[in-house]
Each structure stands twice: as structure tokens, then as C-alpha cells.
N, C-alpha and C positions, 0 to 999 in steps of 0.2 A: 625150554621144555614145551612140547607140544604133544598133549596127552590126544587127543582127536585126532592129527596126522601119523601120530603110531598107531593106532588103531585100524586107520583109514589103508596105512600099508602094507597090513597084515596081509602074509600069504596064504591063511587057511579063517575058514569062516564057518558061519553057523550053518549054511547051506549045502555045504561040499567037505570035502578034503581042500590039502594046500592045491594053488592052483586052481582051484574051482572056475570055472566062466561058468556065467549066467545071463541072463539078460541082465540091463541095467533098471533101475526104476525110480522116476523121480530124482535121476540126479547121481542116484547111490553106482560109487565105480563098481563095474563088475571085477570079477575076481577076488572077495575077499570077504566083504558087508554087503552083499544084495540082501534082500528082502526075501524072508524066507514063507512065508504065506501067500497065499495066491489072491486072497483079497486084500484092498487097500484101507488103511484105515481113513477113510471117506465117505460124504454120503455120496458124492458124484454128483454135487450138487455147484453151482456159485461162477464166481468168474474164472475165465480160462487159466490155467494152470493154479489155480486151487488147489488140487486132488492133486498135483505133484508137489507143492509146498509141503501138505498138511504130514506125505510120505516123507519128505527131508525133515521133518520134525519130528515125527516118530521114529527114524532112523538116528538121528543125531541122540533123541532121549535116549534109546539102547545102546549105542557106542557108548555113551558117557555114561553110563548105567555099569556096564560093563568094566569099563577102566576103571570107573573106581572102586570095584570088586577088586581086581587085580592092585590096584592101588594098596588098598588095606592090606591085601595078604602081602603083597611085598613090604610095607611098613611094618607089619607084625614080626615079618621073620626079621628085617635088620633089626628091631628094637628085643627082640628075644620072649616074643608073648604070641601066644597062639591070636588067631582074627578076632573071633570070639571075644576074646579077653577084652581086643583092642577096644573091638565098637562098643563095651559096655566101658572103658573105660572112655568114651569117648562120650557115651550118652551123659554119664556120671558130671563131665567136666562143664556141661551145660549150666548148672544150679552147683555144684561144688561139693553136692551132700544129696542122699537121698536115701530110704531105708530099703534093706536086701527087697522087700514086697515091691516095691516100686518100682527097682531096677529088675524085676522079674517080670512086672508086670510091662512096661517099657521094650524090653528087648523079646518077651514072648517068651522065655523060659521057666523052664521047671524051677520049684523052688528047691530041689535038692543042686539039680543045674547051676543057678545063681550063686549057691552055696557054695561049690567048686570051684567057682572065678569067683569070689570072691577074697576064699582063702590064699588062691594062688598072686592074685592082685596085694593082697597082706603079708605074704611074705616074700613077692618081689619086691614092697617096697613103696608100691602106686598108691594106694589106703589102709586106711586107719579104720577099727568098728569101735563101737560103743552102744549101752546100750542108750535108747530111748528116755530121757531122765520122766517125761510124761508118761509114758507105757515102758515100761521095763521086757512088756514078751518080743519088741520091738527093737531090732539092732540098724543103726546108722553108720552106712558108710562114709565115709568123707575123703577126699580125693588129699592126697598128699599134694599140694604143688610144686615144692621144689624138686622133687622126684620126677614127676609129670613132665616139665617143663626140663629139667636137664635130660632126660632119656627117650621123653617121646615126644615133646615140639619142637627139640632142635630135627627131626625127624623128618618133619613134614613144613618146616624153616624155608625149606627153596621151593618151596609148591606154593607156600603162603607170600612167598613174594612174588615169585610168579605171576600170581593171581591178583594182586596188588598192582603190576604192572600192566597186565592186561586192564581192568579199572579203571586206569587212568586215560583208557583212549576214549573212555565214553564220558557221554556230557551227564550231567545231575541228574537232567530229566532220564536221560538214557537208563543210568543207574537203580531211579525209583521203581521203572518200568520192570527193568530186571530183577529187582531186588520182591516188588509185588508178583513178578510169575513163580518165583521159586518159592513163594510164601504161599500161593495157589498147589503148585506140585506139593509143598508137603502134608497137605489136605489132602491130596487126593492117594497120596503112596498110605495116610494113615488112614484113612476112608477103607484099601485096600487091605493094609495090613490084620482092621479088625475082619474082612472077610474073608481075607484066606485063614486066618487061626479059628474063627469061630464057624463057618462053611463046614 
């Protein structure tokens, strides 16, 4: 499985129609994923190819940005749950339990919204409610697992080994390196996230 090389081969891109040429930039093949803004996310500062790196890293964060958009919605529809549903049930599965408020406040939706995926997530089967035994105006989701885990990790089973395999060609240090930039991105997608909802 190589989510980046299908991306990479696409025939239609965000720039064009299928078939698009463009220039290339930084690397990026024409015909497909060029860059679609005319300035470069760069100061145009440092040492020589700098400013083409910095463009292969922000081209690579949006392919893979992207795929795994597509990811989700094709995971949603084989498992038989709209996207929605999925990523709150996917937030959900972090901690195990959380109340409707939290998973609203999390995913950015309305609380009547929540209240929708919630109910459909209870009687497909994915959670359980209850109320609050401290605050009773208070309802607690809680993630069914065996359900979860028979319907939607066998799901995503050959992606997580996938990813498992890929892992293993890097050394520890390699790993922590990796493991500390993605802990940075998700600071920063949440940094984001409060500004686009409260903007």
C-alpha cells in the first residue's frame, strides 16, 4: 500500500483538469500535484535549496492531508457509517468515554449535531449513553469495544500494518524525531482549528 504514490499519480489535481502540465516546483511532478499558489511557502531566506525543501514539505503535508480525507470516507462507506460519525468515533476511541459536551466541543459541532451521531453511533451498536452518576444533566458516551474493534479496526487492520512496517525501517532515534514532529503538527492543526471555528 502506498497512499503517497497514489496520490503522486493522479491524473487530475487541484490546479487543472485531468492532465494538467504545469510547471514543476520544488520537486513537485507536473501533471497532477503542482503547487497551486504562486508564492512559496518560504522566506527565500538560508541555504541553497532551502526554499525547494521547505515547498516538498508543504506539498507532501497536503497530499497526505488529503488522502487521508479520502481515507476516512472510503473507510466510512465500507464500514457502513457516514465520515462524520467515523471521526467522532475515532476521537471517542482515544479516552474510551467522554460526555456528548466534550465530543461536541472536540469535533466542533453543534450540540443538536452531536446528538444525531450519537444516536446513530447507539443504535448501530458503536456506544453506550448514561447518564453522568455526578451531574445527571450530563450523558456519557462510552465506546462499545467489541463492536469497534470487530467492525471498524479490522477496517483500517492492513493500513495499521502497513504503517507498522514502514516503522521498522527507521532506527529509535529516527522514530522519536518522528514521533516529536507529529506531536508539533497536532499543535499546530489545533492552534488552527480554534481559529478557524472562532475567526
Amino acid at each position: 500500500m502506498d497512499p503517497a504514490g497514489a496520490g503522486a499519480q493522479g491524473g487530475s489535481g487541484p490546479q487543472g483538469g485531468p492532465g494538467h502540465k504545469g510547471k514543476s516546483h520544488g520537486g513537485a511532478a507536473a501533471g497532477g500535484w503542482d503547487v497551486p499558489w504562486a508564492e512559496t511557502p518560504t522566506t527565500g531566506t538560508g541555504a541553497p535549496g532551502r526554499a525547494e525543501l521547505e515547498l516538498a514539505f508543504a506539498t507532501a503535508m497536503r497530499r497526505t492531508g488529503s488522502l487521508m480525507q479520502l481515507m476516512g470516507q472510503a473507510a466510512a462507506d465500507r464500514i457502513g457509517i457516514n465520515a462524520t460519525d467515523l471521526n467522532c468515533l475515532n476521537i471517542l476511541s482515544f479516552s474510551g468515554h467522554m460526555t456528548a459536551g466534550e465530543l461536541a466541543r472536540a469535533t466542533g459541532l453543534t450540540t443538536a449535531s452531536i446528538t444525531g451521531v450519537v444516536d446513530r453511533l447507539a443504535e448501530a451498536g458503536y456506544v453506550s449513553r448514561e447518564r453522568d452518576p455526578h451531574d445527571r444533566r450530563r450523558v456519557v458516551v462510552t465506546l462499545v469495544l467489541d463492536q469497534a474493534m470487530r467492525r471498524v479496526a479490522s477496517v483500517f487492520l492492513p493500513v495499521m500494518r502497513d504503517w507498522r512496517e514502514m516503522s521498522a525501517r527507521y532506527s529509535d532515534d529516527e522514530l522519536r524525531l518522528i514521533v516529536d514532529f507529529y506531536g508539533r503538527m497536532e499543535q499546530v492543526f489545533r492552534a488552527h482549528l480554534v481559529r478557524l471555528r472562532d475567526g
